[in-house]
C-alpha positions in Angstrom: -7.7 10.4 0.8 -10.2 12.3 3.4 -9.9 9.9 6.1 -8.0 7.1 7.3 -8.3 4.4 10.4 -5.2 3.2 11.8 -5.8 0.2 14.2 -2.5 0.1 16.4 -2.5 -3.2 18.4 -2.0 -3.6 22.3 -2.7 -7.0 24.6 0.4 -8.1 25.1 2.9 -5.0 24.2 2.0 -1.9 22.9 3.0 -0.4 19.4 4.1 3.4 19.2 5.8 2.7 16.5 3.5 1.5 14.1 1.6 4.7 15.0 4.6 6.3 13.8 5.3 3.6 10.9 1.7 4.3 9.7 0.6 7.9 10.3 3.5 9.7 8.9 3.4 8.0 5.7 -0.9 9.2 5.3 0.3 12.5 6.9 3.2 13.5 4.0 0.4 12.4 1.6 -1.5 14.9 2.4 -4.2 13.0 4.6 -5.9 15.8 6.4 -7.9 13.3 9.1 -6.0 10.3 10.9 -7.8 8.3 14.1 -6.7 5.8 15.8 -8.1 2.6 16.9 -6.5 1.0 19.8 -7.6 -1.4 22.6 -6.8 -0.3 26.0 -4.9 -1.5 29.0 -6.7 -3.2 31.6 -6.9 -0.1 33.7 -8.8 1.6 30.8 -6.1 3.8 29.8 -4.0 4.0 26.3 -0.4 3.8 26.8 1.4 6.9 27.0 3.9 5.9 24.6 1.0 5.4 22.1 -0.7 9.1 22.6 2.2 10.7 22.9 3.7 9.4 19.1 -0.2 9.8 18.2 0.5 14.0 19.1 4.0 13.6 17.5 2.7 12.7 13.9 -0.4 14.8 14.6 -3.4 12.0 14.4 -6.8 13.6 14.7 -8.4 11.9 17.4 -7.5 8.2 19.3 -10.5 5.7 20.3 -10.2 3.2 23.1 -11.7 0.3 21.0 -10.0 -2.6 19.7 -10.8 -6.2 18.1 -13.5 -6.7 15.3 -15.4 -4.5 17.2 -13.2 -1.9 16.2 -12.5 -2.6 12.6 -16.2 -2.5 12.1 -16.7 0.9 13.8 -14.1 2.3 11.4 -15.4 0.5 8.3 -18.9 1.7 8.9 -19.3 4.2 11.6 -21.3 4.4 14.8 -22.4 7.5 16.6 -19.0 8.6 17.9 -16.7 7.1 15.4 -16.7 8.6 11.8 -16.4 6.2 8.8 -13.2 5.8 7.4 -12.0 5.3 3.2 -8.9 3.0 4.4 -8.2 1.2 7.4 -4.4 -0.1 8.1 -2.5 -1.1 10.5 -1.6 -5.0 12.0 -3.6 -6.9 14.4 -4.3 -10.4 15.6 -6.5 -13.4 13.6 -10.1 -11.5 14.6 -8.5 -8.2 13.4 -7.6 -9.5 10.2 -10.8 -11.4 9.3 -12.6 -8.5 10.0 -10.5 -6.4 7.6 -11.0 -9.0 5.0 -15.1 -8.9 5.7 -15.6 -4.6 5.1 -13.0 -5.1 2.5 -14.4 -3.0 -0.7 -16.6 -0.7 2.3 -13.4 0.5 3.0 -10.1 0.0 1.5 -7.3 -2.1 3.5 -3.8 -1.8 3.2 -3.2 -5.8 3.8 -4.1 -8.6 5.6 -1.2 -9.3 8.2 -0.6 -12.1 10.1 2.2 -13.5 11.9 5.9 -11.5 11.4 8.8 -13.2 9.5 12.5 -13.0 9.1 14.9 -15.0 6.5 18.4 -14.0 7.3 20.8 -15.8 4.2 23.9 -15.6 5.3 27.3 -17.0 4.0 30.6 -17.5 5.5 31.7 -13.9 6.1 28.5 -13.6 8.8 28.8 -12.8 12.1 26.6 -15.5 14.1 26.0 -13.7 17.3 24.6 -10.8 14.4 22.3 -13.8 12.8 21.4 -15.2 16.5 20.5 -11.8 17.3 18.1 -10.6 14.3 16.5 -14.0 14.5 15.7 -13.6 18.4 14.4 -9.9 17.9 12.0 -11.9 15.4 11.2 -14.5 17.6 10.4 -12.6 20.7 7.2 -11.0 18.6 5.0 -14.0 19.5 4.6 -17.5 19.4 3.7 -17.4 16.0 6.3 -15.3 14.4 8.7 -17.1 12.0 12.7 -16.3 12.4 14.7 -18.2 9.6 18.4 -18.8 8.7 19.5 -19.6 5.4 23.2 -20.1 4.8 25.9 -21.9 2.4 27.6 -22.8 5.7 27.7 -25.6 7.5 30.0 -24.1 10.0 28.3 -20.8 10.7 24.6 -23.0 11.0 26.0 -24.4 14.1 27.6 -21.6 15.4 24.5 -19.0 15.1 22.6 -22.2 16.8 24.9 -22.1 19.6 24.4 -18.5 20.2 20.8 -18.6 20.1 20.9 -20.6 23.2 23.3 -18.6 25.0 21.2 -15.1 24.2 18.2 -16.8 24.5 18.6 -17.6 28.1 19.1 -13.9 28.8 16.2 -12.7 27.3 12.9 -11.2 29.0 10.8 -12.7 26.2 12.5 -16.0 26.1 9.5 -18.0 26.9 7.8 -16.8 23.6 11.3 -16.6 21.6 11.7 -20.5 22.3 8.3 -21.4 21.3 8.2 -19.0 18.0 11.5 -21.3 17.3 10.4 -24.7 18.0 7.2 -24.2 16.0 8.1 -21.4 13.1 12.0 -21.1 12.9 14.8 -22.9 11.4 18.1 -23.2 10.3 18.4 -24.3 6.6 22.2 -25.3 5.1 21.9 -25.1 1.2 24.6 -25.7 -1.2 25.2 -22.2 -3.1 23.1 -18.9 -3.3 21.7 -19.9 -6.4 19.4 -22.5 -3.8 19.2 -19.9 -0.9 17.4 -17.8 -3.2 15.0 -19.7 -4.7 14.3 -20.7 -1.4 13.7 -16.9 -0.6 11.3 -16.3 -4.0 9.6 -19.3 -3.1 8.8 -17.9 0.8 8.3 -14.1 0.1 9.6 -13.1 3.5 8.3 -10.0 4.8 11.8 -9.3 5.9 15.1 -10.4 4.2 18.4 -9.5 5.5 21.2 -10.0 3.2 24.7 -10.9 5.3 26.6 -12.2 2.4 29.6 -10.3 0.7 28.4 -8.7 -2.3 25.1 -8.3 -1.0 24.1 -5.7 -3.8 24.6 -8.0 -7.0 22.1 -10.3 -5.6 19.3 -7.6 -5.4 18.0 -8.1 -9.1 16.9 -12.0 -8.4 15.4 -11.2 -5.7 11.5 -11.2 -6.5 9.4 -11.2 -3.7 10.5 -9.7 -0.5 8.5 -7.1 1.9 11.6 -5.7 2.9 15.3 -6.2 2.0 18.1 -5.2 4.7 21.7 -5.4 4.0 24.2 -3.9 6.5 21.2 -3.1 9.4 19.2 -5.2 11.5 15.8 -5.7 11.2 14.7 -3.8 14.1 16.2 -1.0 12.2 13.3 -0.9 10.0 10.7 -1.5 12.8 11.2 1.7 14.2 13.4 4.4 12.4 14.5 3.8 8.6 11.1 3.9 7.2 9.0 3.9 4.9 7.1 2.1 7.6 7.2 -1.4 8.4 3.8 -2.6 8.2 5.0 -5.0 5.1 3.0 -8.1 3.5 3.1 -11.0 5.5 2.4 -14.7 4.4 3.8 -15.0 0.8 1.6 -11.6 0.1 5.1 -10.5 -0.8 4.2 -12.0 -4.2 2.0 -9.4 -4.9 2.2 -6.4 -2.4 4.2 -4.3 -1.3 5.3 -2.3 2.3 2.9 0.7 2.9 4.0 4.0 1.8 3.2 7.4 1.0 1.4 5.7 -2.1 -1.3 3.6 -0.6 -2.4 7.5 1.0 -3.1 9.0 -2.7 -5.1 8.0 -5.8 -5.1 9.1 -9.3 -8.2 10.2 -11.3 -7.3 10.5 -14.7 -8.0 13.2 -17.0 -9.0 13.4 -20.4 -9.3 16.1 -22.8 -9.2 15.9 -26.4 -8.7 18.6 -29.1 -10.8 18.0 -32.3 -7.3 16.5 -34.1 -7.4 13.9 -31.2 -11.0 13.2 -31.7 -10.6 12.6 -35.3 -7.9 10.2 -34.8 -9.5 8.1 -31.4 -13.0 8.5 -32.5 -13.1 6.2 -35.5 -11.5 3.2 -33.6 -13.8 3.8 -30.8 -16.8 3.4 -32.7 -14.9 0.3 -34.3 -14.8 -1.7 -31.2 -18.2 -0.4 -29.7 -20.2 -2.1 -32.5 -18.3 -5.0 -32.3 -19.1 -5.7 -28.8 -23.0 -4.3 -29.9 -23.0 -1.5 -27.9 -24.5 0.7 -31.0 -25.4 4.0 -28.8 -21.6 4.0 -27.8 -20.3 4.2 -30.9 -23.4 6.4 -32.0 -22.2 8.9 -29.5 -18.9 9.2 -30.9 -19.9 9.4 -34.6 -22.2 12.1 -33.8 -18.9 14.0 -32.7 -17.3 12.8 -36.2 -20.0 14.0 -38.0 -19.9 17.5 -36.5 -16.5 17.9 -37.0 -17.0 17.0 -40.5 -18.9 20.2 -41.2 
C-alpha cells in the first residue's frame, strides 16, 4: 500500500505501543507513508512517549486530531491531511462507528471494541499468575472483559482471593473492580473438553493457556485473536509482536491479529502461451454462453480461431 492512517487513542492513557504494535508491521511491508492520528492532551500537546515511538518506527507525519473527526479526515482528506488507503488502529465507540461508515473509502483493519482475556487454567496454575493477567485486563477500562476458566474448584477460589488482595494495591483499581463486576468472571467446568468449547464459542481476543500440556490443545482451538502459553498477556501488548491490535467481540471467528499481511496486496498475473489458450479457451467460451454473455465467449473464439490457422 501507498499510504496508511494509524489512529493511536489517548483520553484516558496514552498508547506508544500500539504506535509501535501498528507502524512497524506497515513499515517491514514496505509502506513508504505512515501518519498518525491522535487526540491531544488537554494542554494541546501529544505525549512524548507517543512521538518519540512515532520517530522510532519512522511514521511520516503525526496530526493532533482524534474522534470521528479524525477518522473522517483520514478516510477522505481535508486541506492538511492526505487521504489514506487503510486506516487502523483501536479507538473508543465514535472511533469505531466511524470506521465502519468510510469502510470500502478506505480499507479498515477491524472494528475494535472493548479488550478481552480468557485465562483456562487447571490445577497445575499459579493463582497469584491468573489474578495477575486478569487484573492487567481489567485495569484497561470499565468495559474490558478479564475471564477465568478452570477444571478447578480449588484454584477458582484461590485466584478469587488474590484478586482482592492485588486489587487493593493497584492505581487503577477503581476501573479494575468495575471491569470485574460488569465483564469478568470465574467459570469452574468439569474437563477441558467444556473449557474449550466454552473458548470456541467466545473467540477471545486473548487466550492464555496455563494448563500442563498446553501445546496438544492448540489444534481445537478455533477462534482465538491471540494464544499465550508460558507469557502473560502484557507480553504481547508491548514486545512479542506481531502487534496486538487483535479482533475483538467474537470477530475472532473470522479475523485475524494485524500483521505484515494486512500492509500488502496481490495482483495477479496472467499470461498464457498459445498451448494454454487452446486448452482454457474452449471451456471459457463454454460457460460464457451459458450465462448469455455471447461477446465473451466471441472474444475467446476469435483467439481459437487464429490459432487454428
Amino acid at each position: 500500500m501507498e499510504r496508511v492512517g494509524v489512529y493511536i487513542p489517548g483520553g484516558r492513557a496514552y498508547y506508544p505501543s500500539t504506535v509501535l504494535m501498528t507502524v512497524i508491521p506497515a513499515k517491514v511491508a514496505g509502506v513508504p507513508e505512515v501518519i498518525i492520528a491522535t487526540p491531544p492532551a488537554p494542554d494541546g500537546t501529544v505525549p512524548a512517549p507517543t512521538l518519540v515511538a512515532a520517530d522510532i518506527a519512522k511514521v511520516s507525519r503525526v496530526f493532533k486530531v482524534g474522534g470521528a473527526q479524525a477518522i473522517a479526515a483520514l478516510a477522505y482528506g481535508t486541506k492538511s491531511i492526505p487521504k489514506v488507503d487503510k486506516i487502523c488502529g483501536p479507538g473508543n465507540i465514535f472511533v469505531t462507528l466511524a470506521k465502519k461508515q468510510v469502510y470500502g473509502t478506505v480499507a479498515l483493519d477491524g472494528l475494535h471494541g472493548p479488550t478481552e482475556t480468557v485465562i483456562i487454567a487447571d490445577d497445575s496454575a499459579n493463582p497469584v499468575f491468573c489474578a495477575a493477567d486478569l487484573l492487567a485486563q481489567a485495569e484497561h477500562d470499565e468495559a474490558a472483559s478479564a475471564i477465568l476458566i478452570t477444571t478447578s474448584s480449588r484454584l477458582a477460589d484461590e485466584v478469587g482471593e488474590e484478586i482482592k488482595r492485588q486489587l487493593a494495591k493497584l492505581e487503577r483499581r477503581i476501573i479494575a473492580k468495575q471491569s470485574l463486576e460488569q465483564n469478568g468472571a470465574i467459570v469452574v467446568v468439569t474437563n477441558m473438553d467444556e473449557a474449550i468449547k466454552l473458548v470456541n464459542l467466545y473467540a477471545p481476543e486473548h487466550l492464555c493457556l496455563m494448563v500442563k500440556n498446553a501445546r496438544s490443545y492448540l489444534d481445537r482451538i478455533r477462534h482465538a485473536g491471540g494464544i499465550f502459553i508460558g507469557a502473560p498477556e502484557a507480553i504481547g501488548d508491548y514486545t512479542a509482536g506481531p502487534s496486538h491490535v487483535m479482533p475483538t467481540g467474537r470477530t475472532a471467528r473470522f479475523s485475524s491479529p494485524l500483521s505484515v499481511l494486512d500492509f500488502l496486496k496481490v495482483s495477479i498475473l496472467i499470461d498464457l502461451s498459445d498451448k494454454d489458450l487452446r486448452s482454457l479457451g474452449p471451456a471459457s467460451a463454454i460457460i460464457a454462453r451459458a450465462e448469455g454473455l455471447i461477446a465473451h465467449a466471441v472474444s475467446v473464439e476469435k483467439r481459437l480461431e487464429q490459432l487454428g490457422k
